[in-house]
Structure formats: structure tokens, C-alpha cells
N, C-alpha and C positions, 0 to 999 in steps of 0.2 A: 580422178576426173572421168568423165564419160567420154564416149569416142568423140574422135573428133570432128564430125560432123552434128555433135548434138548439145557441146559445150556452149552454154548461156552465159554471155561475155554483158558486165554493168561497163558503161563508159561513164565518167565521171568528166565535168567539163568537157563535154562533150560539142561544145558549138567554139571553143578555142581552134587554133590552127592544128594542132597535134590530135585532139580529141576528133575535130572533123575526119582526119586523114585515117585513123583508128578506124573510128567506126565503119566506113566505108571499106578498109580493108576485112573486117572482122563479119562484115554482114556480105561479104561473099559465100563464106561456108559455114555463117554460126549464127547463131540467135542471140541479140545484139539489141540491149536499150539502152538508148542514150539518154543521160541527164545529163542537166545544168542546174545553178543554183536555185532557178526560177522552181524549178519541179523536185527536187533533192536538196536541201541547208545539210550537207556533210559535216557540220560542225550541231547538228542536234543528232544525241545518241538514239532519240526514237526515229527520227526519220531514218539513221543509218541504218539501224538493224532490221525494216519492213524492207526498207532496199535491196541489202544485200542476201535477205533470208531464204531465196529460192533462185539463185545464181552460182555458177559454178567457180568465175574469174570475175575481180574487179580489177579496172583501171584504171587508175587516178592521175586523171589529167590537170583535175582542178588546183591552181595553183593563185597564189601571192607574188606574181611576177614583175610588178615595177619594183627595179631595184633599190630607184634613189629614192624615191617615198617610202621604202621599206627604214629608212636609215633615222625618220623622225616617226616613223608607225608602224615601231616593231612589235608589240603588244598582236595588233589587229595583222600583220603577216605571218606572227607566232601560230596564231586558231585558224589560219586555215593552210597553212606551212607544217605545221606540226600536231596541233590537237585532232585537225581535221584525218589525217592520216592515222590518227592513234586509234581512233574510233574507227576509220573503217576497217584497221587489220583485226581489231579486235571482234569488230562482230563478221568478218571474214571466217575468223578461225574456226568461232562459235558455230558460222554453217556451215565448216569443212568447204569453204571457197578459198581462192586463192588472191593474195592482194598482189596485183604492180602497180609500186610505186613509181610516178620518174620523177627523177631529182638532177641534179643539175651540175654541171663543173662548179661552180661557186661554194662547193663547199673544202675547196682548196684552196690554198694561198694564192694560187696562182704565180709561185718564185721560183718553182722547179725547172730545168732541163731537160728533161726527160721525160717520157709519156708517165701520167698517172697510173699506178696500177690501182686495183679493184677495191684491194687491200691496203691502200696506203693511209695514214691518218689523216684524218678531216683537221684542217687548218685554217676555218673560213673567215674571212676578213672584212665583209658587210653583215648587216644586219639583216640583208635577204640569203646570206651564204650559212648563219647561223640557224635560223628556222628551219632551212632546208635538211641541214643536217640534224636537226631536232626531229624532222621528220622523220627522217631514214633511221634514226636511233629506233624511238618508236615503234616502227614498223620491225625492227628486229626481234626490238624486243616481243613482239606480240605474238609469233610465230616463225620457224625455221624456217617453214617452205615457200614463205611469201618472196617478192621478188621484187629488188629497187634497181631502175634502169636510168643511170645517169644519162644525160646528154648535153648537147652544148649548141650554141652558134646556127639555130634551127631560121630555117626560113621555109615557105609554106606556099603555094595557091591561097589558103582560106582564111589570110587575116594580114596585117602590115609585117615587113619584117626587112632587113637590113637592102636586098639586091633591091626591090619593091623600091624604097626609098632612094638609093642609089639610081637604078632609073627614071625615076622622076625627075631627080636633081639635076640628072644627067642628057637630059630632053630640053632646059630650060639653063642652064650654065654653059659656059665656055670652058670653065674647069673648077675641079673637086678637090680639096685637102680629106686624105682620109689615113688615120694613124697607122703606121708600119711598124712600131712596138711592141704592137699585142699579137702572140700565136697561138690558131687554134683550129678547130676542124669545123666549115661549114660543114650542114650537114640538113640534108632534105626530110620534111617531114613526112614523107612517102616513102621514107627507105626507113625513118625510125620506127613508124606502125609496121611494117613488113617485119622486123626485128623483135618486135614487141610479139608478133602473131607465131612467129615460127619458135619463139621460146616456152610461149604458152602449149604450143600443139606439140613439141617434140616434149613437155613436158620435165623440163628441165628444173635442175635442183635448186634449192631456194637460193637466195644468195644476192651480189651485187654484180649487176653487168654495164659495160657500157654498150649505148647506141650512139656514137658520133660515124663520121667518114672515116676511111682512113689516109693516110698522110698529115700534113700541116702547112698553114699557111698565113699570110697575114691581113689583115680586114680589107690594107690599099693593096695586095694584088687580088684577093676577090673583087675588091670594087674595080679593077681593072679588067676582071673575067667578065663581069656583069656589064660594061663597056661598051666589052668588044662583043656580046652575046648581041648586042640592040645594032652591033653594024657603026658602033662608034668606033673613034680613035683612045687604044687603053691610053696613052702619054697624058689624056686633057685631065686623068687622075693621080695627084700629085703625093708624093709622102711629106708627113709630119708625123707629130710625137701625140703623146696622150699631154702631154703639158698645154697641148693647145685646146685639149677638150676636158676641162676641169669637170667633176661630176662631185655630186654630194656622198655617192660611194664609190669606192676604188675598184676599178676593173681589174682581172688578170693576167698580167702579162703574158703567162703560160699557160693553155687552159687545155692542153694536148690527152688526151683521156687515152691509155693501153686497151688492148681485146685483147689479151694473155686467157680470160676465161672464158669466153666466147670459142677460142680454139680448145680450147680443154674439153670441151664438153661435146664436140663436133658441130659446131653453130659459126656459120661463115658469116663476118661481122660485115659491114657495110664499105663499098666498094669506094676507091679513089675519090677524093672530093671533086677533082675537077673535074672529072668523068661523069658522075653523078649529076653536077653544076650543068652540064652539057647537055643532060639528057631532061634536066628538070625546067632548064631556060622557060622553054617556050610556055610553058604553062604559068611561069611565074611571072613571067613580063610580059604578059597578053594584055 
């Protein structure tokens, strides 16, 4: 790669909530184009390979992300979950760039105790947890040095996301049932693009990393952080179960992701969620 002040970063889905925060970080110190589908079809191998033929890093933000519509249009979450990725490590490698992939907890059962490690077998249980892991094969296969960046439980400034919603609700109700079952790590998309950037520039080995927070927690005491963040009362957020929010695919009870290699390699993984959550409030519920 070239120093790091000269490295030519593609964002892919680049008007997503993750993609915006990317590129903003990325075009602080780097030269930095953004696409979207409008201007890039990542699933035609000609457009892929003009894209990525004079760029040093791609980062593929472009995703298949409704999950329960994933579950009757798997085909159509298949080609851009998974063909779309294969394509672009492949004509990655071809220009000696580097692909990050992010992918996501859901390519785990979500039945474990214990944080995921980096390593552990893909056990996906939707039909958006399969693709993704179809991706992340893919991209292995297509090169050593490319690099897939799980994550999870993402909320944003630059598009709808769980707190967002939460405070709406919570502006206009007297009180919120929000499930206490599921555990997992918010986790800000301003701390995952920082994570993405400093892997790219320390130049780190190919391989699978996670970007979540770290700790764990459950969706009703976030919705109870987000609450108390607006100067609400957390109590008017009450627990229940996932049995009261049937979905047409199954959520992860567990969705806790390890940084075991993130320390391996001398890369400090993303700080306390609620800390995090603290510092990201105001921007998120503005």
C-alpha cells in the first residue's frame, strides 16, 4: 500500500449510515470516492473492475440488510450479500487493492454464552445471516490479505436506527415494552469507521475482525439509556420477551462478538458501549 497519507479509499454504499460515517472519516487524511448503487451496480463484473482498477482499499458497505424480507428474497439478498462481495475481492486482488468487507453478527446462531470469537464457526439461522456468511466465504476465498469486519447493534447520525426510534416513541408514549432477552453490543457508527480506518492505516493482516463496543447489554436497558439521554424517566421502559415481537426471522439472543484479535495485533477495539452511547447522544437525538 502507499503511505498513508496517499492511500485511495472506494466506499461502496456509501450514502448508508455506516458508509456516510466512512467516508467522512477516511477523507480526513485520504482520497476517498464515494459510491452508491446509483453510480456503481457492484453486482456487474464490468462496472466492478473500472472501479476498483486504480484504488488502493475498497470498502464495502453495500449491503442486503432487511432481514425479514431477506427470509422470502433470498435469491435477490444472495447477489448483493454475497456475489456482490465475490466480485469485488476479486477484481480487488487483480489490482493489488485491498477489500473490507463488513458483515455482521448474524452469521451466528446467536445460542452462545460467551463472546464470539473471530474464529468460531458461522452457524447462521436467517436467510440474511446466510448470505452474509456466503459473503465473508467468498471474500476469503478470493484473497488472504482482504479483510472482513463484523459488527452488530449499529446506530448512526445518518439514517434510522434503534435509539432514533426509541426516541420518537418515547416523546409521544407514556411507556415502551422493549425486549430484555436479546444480548449484544450497541455500538456507534463513528467508532466502527474509526476501527475500519486505523486497520487500514496500521496496515494490518488479512483476516476477520470484529467492530462492536465492548461490554454487553440488553436492547430495554439501551432503550432505557436512550430515555434517560432526552432527560426522560428510564422506568416509563418496561421489559418483555422476544415472544411479544414475533418476526418472520429469528433474532439472536446472543449477539456478543470477542476482540481477542484486535489485541493481537496491537489495535484498540472500541470503547464501553455506554461511554460511547454518552458521548454519541447528542448527535443521535438531535
Amino acid at each position: 500500500m502507499k503511505e498513508r497519507s496517499q492511500v485511495r479509499v472506494l466506499v461502496t454504499g456509501a450514502e448508508g449510515m455506516l458508509g456516510k460515517d466512512l467516508c467522512q472519516r477516511f477523507a480526513s487524511e485520504h482520497d476517498v470516492r464515494a459510491t452508491d448503487r446509483g453510480e456503481v451496480d457492484i453486482t456487474d463484473p464490468s462496472q466492478v473492475d473500472l472501479a476498483v482498477r486504480d484504488v488502493d482499499v475498497v470498502v464495502n458497505c453495500a449491503a442486503w440488510t432487511n432481514v425479514d424480507a431477506a427470509e422470502e428474497r433470498e435469491p435477490e439478498a444472495f447477489l448483493l450479500n454475497a456475489v456482490a462481495p465475490q466480485l469485488l475481492a476479486r477484481a480487488a486482488t487483480s489490482a493489488g487493492a485491498r477489500l473490507v468487507q463488513i458483515s455482521t453478527d448474524y452469521v451466528f446462531s446467536g445460542t452462545a454464552d460467551s463472546p464470539y470469537a473471530e474464529d468460531d464457526p458461522a452457524r447462521p439461522r436467517s436467510a440474511y445471516g446466510r448470505t452474509k456468511a456466503a459473503g465473508e466465504w467468498a471474500v476469503r476465498a478470493a484473497g488472504a490479505e482482504h479483510l472482513v469486519v463484523r459488527t452488530a447493534w449499529l446506530y448512526g447520525a445518518g439514517g434510522g436506527s434503534f435509539p432514533r426510534t426509541i426516541g420518537r416513541a418515547a416523546s409521544e408514549r407514556d411507556h415502551l415494552d422493549v425486549v430484555d432477552d436479546q444480548v449484544g453490543q450497541p455500538t456507534w457508527t463513528v467508532d466502527v469507521a474509526d476501527l475500519v480506518a486505523r486497520l487500514v492505516e496500521s496496515d494490518a493482516p488479512g483476516g476477520c475482525y470484529h467492530a462492536t463496543s465492548s461490554g454487553e447489554t440488553t436492547w430495554f436497558t439501551f432503550a432505557q439509556a436512550v430515555v434517560a439521554a432526552q432527560g426522560l424517566e428510564p422506568a416509563m421502559v418496561r421489559p418483555t420477551t422476544s415472544d411479544a415481537f414475533v418476526r418472520p426471522a429469528p433474532r439472536p439472543a446472543y449477539s456478543v462478538l470477542g476482540h481477542d484479535r484486535l489485541h493481537d495485533i496491537g489495535v484498540t477495539p472500541i470503547g464501553p458501549w455506554r461511554e460511547r452511547w454518552e458521548i454519541a447522544a447528542p448527535a443521535i437525538l438531535a
